[in-house]
Structures are given as structure tokens and as C-alpha cells.
N, C-alpha and C positions, 0 to 999 in steps of 0.2 A: 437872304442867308447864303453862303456861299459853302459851297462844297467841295469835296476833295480833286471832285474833276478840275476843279477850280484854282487849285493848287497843284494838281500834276499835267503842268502844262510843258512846253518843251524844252524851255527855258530851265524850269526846275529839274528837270531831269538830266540836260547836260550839264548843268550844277551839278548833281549827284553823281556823275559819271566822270565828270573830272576831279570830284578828290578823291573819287576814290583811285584811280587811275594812278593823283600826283602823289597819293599815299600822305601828305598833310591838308591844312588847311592854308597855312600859307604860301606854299606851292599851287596851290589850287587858284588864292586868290589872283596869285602873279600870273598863271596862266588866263585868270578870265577879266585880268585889269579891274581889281577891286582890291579894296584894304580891308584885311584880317576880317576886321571889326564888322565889315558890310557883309561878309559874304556867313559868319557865324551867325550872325541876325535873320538871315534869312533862311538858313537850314533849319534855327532855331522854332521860324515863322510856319513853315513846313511840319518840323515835328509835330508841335503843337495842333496844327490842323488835321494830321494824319490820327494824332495821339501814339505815337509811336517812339522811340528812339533810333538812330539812324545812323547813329556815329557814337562810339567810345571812347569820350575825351579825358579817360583815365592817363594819357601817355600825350608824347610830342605826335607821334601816329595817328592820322585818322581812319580806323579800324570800324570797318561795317558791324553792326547786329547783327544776331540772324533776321532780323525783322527787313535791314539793311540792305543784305544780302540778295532778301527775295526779293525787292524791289527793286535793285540794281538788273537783276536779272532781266526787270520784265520794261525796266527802261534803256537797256540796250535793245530789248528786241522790237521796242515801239520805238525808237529812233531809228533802228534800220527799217522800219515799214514807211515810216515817214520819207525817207529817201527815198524809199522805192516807189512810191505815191508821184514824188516831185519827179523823180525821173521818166517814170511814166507820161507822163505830162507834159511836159520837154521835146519828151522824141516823140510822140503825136504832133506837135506843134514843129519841128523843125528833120525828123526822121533821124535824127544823130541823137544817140542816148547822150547825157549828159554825165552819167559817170556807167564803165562797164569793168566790174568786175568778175575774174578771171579766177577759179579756183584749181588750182595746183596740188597732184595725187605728188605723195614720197616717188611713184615709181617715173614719173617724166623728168627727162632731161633740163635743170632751171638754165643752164646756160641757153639754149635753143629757144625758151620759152624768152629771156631776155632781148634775144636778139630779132625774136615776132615784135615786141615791143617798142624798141626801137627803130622799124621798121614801120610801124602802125603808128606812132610818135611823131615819124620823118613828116607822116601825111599832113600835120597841123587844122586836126580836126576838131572840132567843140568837145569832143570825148575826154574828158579824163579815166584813164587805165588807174585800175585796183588789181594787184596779186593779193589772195592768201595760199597760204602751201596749207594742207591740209593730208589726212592718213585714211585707208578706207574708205569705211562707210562715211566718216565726216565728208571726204569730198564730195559725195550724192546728196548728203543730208545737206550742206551751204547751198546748195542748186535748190533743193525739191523746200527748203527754206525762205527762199527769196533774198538770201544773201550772197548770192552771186548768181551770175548770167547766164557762164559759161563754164563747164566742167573739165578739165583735162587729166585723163589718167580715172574713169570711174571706172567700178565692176557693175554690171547694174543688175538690178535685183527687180523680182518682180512688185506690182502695184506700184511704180512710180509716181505713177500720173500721166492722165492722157494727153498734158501739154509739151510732155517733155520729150523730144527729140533726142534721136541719137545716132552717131555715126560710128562705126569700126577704127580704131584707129591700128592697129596690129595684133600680134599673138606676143608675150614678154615671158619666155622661157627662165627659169631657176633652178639653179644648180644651190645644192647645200654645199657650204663652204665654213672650216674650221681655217683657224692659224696653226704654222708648223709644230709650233707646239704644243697643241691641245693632244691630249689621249686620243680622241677617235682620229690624229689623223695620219697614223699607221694601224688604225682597225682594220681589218678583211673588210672587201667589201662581198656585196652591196649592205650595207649598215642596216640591221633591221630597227623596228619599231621601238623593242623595247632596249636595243644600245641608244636609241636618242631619249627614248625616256630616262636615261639615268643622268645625261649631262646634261647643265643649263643653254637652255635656251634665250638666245637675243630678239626680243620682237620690240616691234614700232607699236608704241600706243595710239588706237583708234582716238582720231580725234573730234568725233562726235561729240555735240555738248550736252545730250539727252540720249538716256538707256544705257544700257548695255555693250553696245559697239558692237564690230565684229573683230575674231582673233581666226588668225591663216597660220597652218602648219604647228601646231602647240597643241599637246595631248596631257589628257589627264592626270594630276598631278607631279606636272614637269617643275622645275623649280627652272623661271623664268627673271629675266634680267627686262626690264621694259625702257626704252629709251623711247625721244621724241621725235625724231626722221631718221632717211633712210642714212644718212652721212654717219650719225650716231651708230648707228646698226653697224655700219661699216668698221667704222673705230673699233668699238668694241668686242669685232668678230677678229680684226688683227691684233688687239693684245690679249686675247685668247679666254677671256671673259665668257665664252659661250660659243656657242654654233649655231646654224641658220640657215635659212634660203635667203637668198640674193641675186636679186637678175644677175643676168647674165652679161650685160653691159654694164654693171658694175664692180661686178668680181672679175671677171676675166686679167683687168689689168695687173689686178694683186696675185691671182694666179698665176701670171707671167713671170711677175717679178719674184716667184716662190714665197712670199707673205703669207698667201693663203692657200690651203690644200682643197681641192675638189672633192667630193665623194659619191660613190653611185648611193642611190638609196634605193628602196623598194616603190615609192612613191613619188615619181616627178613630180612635177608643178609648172603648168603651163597657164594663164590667167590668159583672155581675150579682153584684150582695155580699149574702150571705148571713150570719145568725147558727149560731151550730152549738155543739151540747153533747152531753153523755155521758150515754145513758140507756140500760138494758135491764131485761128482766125481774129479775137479778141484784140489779143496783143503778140501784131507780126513782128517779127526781128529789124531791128534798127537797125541802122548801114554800118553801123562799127562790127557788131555781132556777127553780121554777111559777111564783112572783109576777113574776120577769126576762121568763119566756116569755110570761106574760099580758100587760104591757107590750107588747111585740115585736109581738104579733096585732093593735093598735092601728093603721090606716094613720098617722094623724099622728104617731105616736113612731116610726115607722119611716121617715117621710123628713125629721122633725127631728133624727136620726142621722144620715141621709147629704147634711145642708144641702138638702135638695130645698125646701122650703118657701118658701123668696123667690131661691134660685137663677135665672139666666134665660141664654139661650145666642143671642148675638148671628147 
């Protein structure tokens, strides 16, 4: 008699992950080289074993259930362990991971980060390289997760994990920073508390996929604007949409240009950003990982990641 373990094999799962991804079924099938017909039949085959519904074929849309939903969830997170298993595996047998991903804080520089890549790319090593950009606590959380390697840009917090390594990578100074036209920015200064509690705030949403997250510099019942990285943060602090901290390698340029207005506050904001990865006796770092970390030890690759390099703080 055959059971659901039986049925949620991995096969079935990147089935499930691909319509919902291509958002129909037969965009699904075209990506998995099946017709309509074949690949309904077997979601079909699935539901019925699960006893569940999986998909809502009320529209042209293949729209998850809730029932859907949480099984999506829990078959991305058993596909990325699966990889991490094969890869595991791989670089015991050969010392070169087989795929290393790379997760990316809002506050690091992605051109500098492009150009490690291409540089680690030149080598033509059995590695395939993975970026995600990530905000926050999401960047620690992809690491202390097992979906990613290598951490650049965390804050690190305590109870990590005893496997996780970490290195200093600079101090990333902010300056809060409005557009010429926003009200606070011929306020007196230094701006206190409750002049920022009255105007909107711009913040990056934490992109943690579980909890809470964490939120920097947003006080109690601020009326907040949330965008998805720090580019957006940007935009949105020069059409005058709200006001914010912003490193200082990123705002300076727009201060330059008078776009944006500087302000003293009562409260700086200096963060110490560290790099951070997963190593122990168990499972030592593979030689792609070493060549990231050897980079890192470089002071000038370390503050051409966090813009320190022609940064300057009026």
C-alpha cells in the first residue's frame, strides 16, 4: 500500500513548484516537456493520494490552496536541503562545492560584489556561483538556514550557531537624509525624536521568510512607507515620499548633487557589518568558499563592499 511519502517524492515536488512559479498549467507543462493533459493527471494523482486540493482550477490561473500553499512552502524548503545534501557530497569527493551561494545584505556594494564574481568565474572552476540579495535579519537567516554559504553585509546577533564563522568587514556610518523638498529639510537642527515621529518614514522590508524580522531606526507609531532594497529606499527618499537613514556611500552622491538634504539627528547610526559562513570540523570550507574568504582578508575589497572608498561624511 503506498503512502504519501510515496507520492511526495522530488519529482512531485518540483512539479509543484513549477506551476506554481509559471502561474498556469500549461506554462508549467512547457517548462517540464509534457502536454497539459499529462501533467493535470498527475497533480490530479497526487491530490487524490494527499486527499487534499492543491490547485484552483476555477480560472485560466493556477492558484495554490491554502492546503497548497503550505506544501509549497515545505517543498521549496526540502528541495533546498536536497541540494545542500548533493552538494555536500560533491565537495567531500572533489573539495570544490558544486554550487556556492552567496547572500547579499541591501547595504553592500552589488557592483564590487559582480565584479568578485567575475573574477572567481575567470578561474573556471567546477563551482557554479548563486547571488540572492537579501535585507536584515533575512541575510543571517539564508546562512543559519542552509541556503546560502556565504553571508555578506550581516549584523550578527547572538545564538547563531557554533558553526558559523565570522569576519569584521567595516563600521557603515548613516546619515538621515530627506529631499530638498521635504519639510524637515529646513528644520533646526539637530531633529529630535518626536520631529521624526511626525513624517513618514522610508524603510527596507526585512526579508526574512519566518517571524517577525527585524526593523532599524522606526519608532512607535511612525506612519512608514516600506519598499524592497536599498535602491528603492533611495528613490523614494529623493521624491520626497519620506525620510531615512542611508549609508553614507549612498547618500553622499545625492547630497552632492543637492537632491538630498543631510540632517543632524540626536541619534546616529553607525552598524559594524560583518561577513559570516558555515564551517566546522564536520564540514570544512571548500576551496571556492576559501578563495570568497581570502578576498574578504583584503582591507580594500572590504571597504569597496561597504562604499567606504570615496564615501565622505559632511
Amino acid at each position: 500500500m503506498q503512502t504519501p511519502r510515496d507520492w511526495l517524492t522530488p519529482e512531485a515536488l518540483t512539479m509543484l513548484v513549477t506551476i506554481d512559479q509559471a502561474g498556469s498549467f500549461a506554462a508549467a507543462a512547457r517548462q517540464l516537456d509534457l502536454v497539459p493533459s499529462a501533467l493535470t493527471y498527475r497533480v490530479r494523482q497526487l491530490e487524490d493520494a494527499l486527499d487534499v486540493l492543491l490547485f484552483d482550477r476555477s480560472s485560466r490561473q493556477a492558484r495554490p490552496t491554502a492546503a497548497g500553499k503550505a506544501l509549497l512552502r515545505e517543498a521549496t524548503r526540502l528541495l533546498d536541503d536536497m541540494d545542500a545534501v548533493a552538494n555536500r557530497v560533491r565537495r567531500v569527493a572533489t573539495g570544490w562545492e558544486a554550487v556556492l551561494t552567496i547572500a547579499v545584505d541591501s547595504l553592500i556594494v552589488r557592483p564590487v560584489v559582480m565584479d568578485l564574481c567575475a573574477a572567481f568565474l575567470d578561474l573556471n572552476t567546477p563551482t557554479q556561483l548563486r547571488l540572492r540579495y537579501e535585507t536584515l535579519s533575512g541575510t543571517l537567516s539564508a546562512l543559519t538556514s542552509g541556503q546560502a554559504d556565504l553571508a555578506l553585509g550581516v549584523v550578527l546577533e547572538p545564538g547563531a550557531g557554533s558553526d558559523i564563522r565570522h569576519r569584521v568587514l567595516g563600521q557603515v556610518e548613516f546619515v538621515y537624509a530627506v529631499a530638498v523638498h521635504h519639510p524637515l529639510a529646513t528644520a533646526l537642527e539637530p531633529l529630535t525624536p518626536s520631529q521624526l515621529q511626525h513624517h513618514r518614514a522610508v524603510a527596507v522590508a526585512d526579508s526574512v521568510s519566518r517571524g517577525a524580522g527585524m526593523t532599524v531606526g522606526l519608532m512607535e507609531g511612525q506612519d512608514v512607507f516600506t519598499v524592497p532594497d536599498m535602491a528603492s529606499k533611495l528613490d523614494a527618499q529623493l521624491r520626497g515620499l519620506g525620510g531615512g537613514f542611508l549609508p553614507v556611500s549612498i547618500a553622499q552622491p545625492c547630497i552632492d548633487k543637492g537632491l538630498l538634504v543631510a540632517k543632524r539627528v540626536q541619534n546616529n547610526r553607525v552598524a559594524t557589518v560583518q561577513c559570516a559562513w558555515r564551517e566546522s570540523k564536520q564540514a570544512p570550507a571548500g576551496q571556492a568558499l576559501r578563495w570568497w574568504l581570502l578576498q574578504m582578508e583584503r582591507p580594500a575589497t572590504r571597504d569597496a563592499l561597504l562604499g567606504l572608498l570615496t564615501s565622505r561624511v559632511e
